[in-house]
C-alpha positions as CSV (number, residue, x, y, z in Angstrom):
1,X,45.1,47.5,-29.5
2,X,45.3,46.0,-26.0
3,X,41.2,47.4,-25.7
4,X,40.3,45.8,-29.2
5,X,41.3,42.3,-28.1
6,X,40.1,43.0,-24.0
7,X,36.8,43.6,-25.8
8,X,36.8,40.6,-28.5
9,X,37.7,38.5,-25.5
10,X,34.9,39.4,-23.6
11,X,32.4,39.3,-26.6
12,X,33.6,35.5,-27.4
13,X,33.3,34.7,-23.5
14,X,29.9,35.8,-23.6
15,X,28.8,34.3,-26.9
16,X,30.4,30.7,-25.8
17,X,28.7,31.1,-22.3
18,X,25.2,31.5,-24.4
19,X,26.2,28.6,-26.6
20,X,26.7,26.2,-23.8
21,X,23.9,27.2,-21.6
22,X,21.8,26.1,-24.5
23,X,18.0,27.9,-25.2
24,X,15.9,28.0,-22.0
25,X,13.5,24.2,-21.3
26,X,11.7,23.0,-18.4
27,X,10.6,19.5,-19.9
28,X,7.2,18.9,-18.4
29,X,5.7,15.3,-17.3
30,X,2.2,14.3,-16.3
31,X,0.9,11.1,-14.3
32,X,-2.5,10.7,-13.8
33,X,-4.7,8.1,-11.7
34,X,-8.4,6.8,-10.5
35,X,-10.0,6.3,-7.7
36,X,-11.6,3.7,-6.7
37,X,-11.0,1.8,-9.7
38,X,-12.2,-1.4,-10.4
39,X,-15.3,-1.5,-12.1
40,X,-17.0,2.1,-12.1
41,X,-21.0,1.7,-12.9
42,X,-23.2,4.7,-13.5
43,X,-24.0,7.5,-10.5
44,X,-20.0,5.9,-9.0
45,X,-18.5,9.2,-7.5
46,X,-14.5,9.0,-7.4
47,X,-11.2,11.1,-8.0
48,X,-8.7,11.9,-10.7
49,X,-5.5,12.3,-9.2
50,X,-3.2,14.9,-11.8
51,X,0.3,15.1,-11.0
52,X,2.5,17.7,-13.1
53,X,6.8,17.3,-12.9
54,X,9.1,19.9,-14.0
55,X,12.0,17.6,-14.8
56,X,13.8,20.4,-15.5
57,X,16.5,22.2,-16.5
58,X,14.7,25.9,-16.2
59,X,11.4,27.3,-14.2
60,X,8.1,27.0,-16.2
61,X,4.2,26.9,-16.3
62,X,2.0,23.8,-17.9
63,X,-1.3,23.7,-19.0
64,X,-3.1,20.4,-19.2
65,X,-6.4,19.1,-20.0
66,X,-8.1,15.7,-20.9
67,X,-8.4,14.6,-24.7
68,X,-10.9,12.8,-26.4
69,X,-10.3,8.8,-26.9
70,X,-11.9,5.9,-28.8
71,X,-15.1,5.1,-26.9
72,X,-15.3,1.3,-28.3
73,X,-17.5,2.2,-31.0
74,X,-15.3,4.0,-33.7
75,X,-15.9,7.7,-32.6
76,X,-13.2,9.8,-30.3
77,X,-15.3,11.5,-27.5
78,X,-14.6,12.3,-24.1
79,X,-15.2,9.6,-21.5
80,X,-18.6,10.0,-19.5
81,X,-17.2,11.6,-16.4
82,X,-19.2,14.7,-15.2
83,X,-16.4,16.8,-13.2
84,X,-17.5,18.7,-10.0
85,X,-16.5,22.1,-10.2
86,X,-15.8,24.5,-8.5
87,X,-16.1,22.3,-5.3
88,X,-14.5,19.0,-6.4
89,X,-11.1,20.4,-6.8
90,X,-8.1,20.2,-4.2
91,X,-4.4,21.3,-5.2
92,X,-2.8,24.6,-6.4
93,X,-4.0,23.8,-10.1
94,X,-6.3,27.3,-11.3
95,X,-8.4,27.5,-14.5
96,X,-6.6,28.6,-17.3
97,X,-8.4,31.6,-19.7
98,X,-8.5,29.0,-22.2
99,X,-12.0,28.7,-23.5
100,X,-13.0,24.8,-23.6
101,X,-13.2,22.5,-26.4
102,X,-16.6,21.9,-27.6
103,X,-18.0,18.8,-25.6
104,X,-15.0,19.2,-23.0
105,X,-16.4,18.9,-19.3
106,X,-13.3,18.9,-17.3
107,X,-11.3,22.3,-18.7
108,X,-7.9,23.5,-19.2
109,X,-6.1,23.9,-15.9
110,X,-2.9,25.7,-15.7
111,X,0.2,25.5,-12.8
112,X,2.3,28.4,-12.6
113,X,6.1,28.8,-12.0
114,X,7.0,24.9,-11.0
115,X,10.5,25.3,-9.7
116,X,13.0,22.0,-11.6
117,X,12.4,18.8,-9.6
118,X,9.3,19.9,-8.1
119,X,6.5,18.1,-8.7
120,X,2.6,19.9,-8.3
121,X,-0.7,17.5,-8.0
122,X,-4.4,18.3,-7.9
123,X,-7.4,16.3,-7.5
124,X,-10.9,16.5,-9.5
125,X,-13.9,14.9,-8.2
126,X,-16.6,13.8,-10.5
127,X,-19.9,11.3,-11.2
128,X,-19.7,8.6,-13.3
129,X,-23.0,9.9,-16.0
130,X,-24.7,6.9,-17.7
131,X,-23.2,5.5,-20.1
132,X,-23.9,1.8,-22.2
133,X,-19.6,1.7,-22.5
134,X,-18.2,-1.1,-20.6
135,X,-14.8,0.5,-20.8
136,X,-12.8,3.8,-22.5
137,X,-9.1,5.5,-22.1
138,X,-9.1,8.2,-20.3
139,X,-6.3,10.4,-21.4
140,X,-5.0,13.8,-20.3
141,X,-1.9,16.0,-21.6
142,X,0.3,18.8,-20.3
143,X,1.9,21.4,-22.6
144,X,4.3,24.2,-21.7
145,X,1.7,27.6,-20.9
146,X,4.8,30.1,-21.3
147,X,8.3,30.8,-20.9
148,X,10.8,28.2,-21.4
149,X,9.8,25.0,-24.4
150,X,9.3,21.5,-23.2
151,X,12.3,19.6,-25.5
152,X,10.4,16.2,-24.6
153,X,7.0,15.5,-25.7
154,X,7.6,11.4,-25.0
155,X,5.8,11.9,-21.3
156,X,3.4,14.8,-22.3
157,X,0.8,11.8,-22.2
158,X,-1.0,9.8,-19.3
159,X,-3.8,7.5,-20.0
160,X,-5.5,5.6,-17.6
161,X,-8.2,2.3,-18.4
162,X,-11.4,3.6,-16.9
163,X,-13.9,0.4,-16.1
164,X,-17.9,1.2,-16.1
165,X,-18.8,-2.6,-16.4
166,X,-18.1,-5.9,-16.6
167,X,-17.0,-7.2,-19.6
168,X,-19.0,-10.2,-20.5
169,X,-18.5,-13.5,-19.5
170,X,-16.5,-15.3,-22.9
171,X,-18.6,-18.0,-24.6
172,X,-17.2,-21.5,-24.3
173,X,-17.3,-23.4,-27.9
174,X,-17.3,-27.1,-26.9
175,X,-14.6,-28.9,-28.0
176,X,-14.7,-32.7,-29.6
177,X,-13.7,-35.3,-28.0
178,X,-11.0,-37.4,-29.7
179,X,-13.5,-40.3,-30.0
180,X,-16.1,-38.1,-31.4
181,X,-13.2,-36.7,-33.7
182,X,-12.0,-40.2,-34.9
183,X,-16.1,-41.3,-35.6
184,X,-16.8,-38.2,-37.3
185,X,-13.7,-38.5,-39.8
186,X,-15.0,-42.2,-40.4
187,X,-18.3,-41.2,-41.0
188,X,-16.9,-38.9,-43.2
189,X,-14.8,-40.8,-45.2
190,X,-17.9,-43.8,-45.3
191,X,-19.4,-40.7,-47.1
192,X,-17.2,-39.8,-49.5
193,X,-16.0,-43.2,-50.3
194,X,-20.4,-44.1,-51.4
195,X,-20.3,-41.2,-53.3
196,X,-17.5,-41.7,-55.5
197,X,-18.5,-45.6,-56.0
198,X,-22.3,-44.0,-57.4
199,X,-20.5,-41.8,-59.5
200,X,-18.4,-44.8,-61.2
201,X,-21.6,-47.4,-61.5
C-alpha cells in the first residue's frame, strides 16, 4: 500500500512540475536600422543593421528575412536594394536552406541556439539600384527556425522609412486677402442682386 501511494506521489510531483514549467518558448524580437539615412539616391552604397533578441524563457534559433511592402504605387514589391553577398555580410548570421521567394534579393538568414537575454546582430551591405520611388518601407521579420515556439508575434516586425529622394517641394495656393474677400462678396452680391431685378421686369 505504502509503494502505491510513494508511486502516485511521485507521478503527481512530476505531472505538476510539467504543468508549471509550462511548454518550451523563446519569444524572438528583431530591430532593424540604415545607414546613412537621410535621403538615399540611386548607386548610394549603405548598411542594414539586423539585430535578433531571445527575450527568452528557453534556447532557440530564428530565421528572418525581408518582406515585400507598398512601393507608393499600389503594388507590394521589395524595396530597390541590391544586397552584396557573399562579401557584404558581417555578424554570425548564416544562410538558411531556405530557397528564396521569387523576386527576394536579400535571402533567408538563420541564427542558431541564442542563449535567453542574448542578443545576435549582423550587418548587410548593399547598392541603392535605380529606382523612380521617392520613398518605401523596408520591412524585415524573424520567425522561430526550430525547437521551442515564439508565444509573441507583437515584435516579430521591424520596418524602417527608406528615403531615395526628395519629396517635392508642396505647392503654395495663394490665399485672399480680407480686402479682396470683402470686394469679391460685394461684387458678388452686385451680381446676384441685377439678376434677380431682370428676372422680375
Amino acid at each position: 500500500m505504502n509503494c502505491i501511494r510513494a508511486l502516485s506521489l511521485i507521478f503527481l510531483i512530476v505531472v505538476v512540475g510539467r504543468l508549471s514549467a509550462g511548454e518550451p518558448a523563446a519569444d524572438f524580437s528583431i530591430e532593424a536600422s540604415v545607414a546613412p539615412g537621410g535621403v538615399m539616391p540611386p548607386a548610394t552604397q549603405g548598411a542594414v543593421t539586423i539585430t535578433i533578441t531571445n527575450e527568452g524563457p528557453d534556447t532557440g534559433t530564428a530565421i528572418f528575412r525581408m518582406l515585400r511592402t507598398d512601393d507608393g504605387t499600389g503594388f507590394n514589391d521589395y524595396p530597390p536594394l541590391e544586397f552584396q553577398f557573399p562579401g557584404g555580410l558581417t555578424g554570425p548570421c548564416q544562410n538558411a536552406p531556405q530557397p528564396p521567394l521569387p523576386g527576394e534579393s536579400f535571402l533567408v538568414w538563420i541564427v542558431r541556439d541564442i542563449l535567453a537575454g542574448e542578443s545576435r546582430t549582423c550587418t548587410f551591405a548593399f547598392l541603392v539600384a535605380d529606382t523612380e520611388q521617392i520613398s518605401q518601407i523596408g520591412r524585415w521579420r524573424v520567425e522561430t527556425s526550430s525547437g521551442p515556439d515564439d508565444p509573441n508575434d507583437a515584435n516579430n516586425v521591424a520596418d524602417v522609412l527608406l528615403l531615395f529622394g526628395e519629396p517635392p517641394e508642396p505647392v503654395s495656393v495663394p490665399a485672399l486677402s480680407a480686402w479682396a474677400a470683402i470686394v469679391l462678396v460685394l461684387m458678388l452680391g452686385a451680381l446676384a442682386l441685377r439678376s434677380s431685378a431682370r428676372h422680375w421686369a
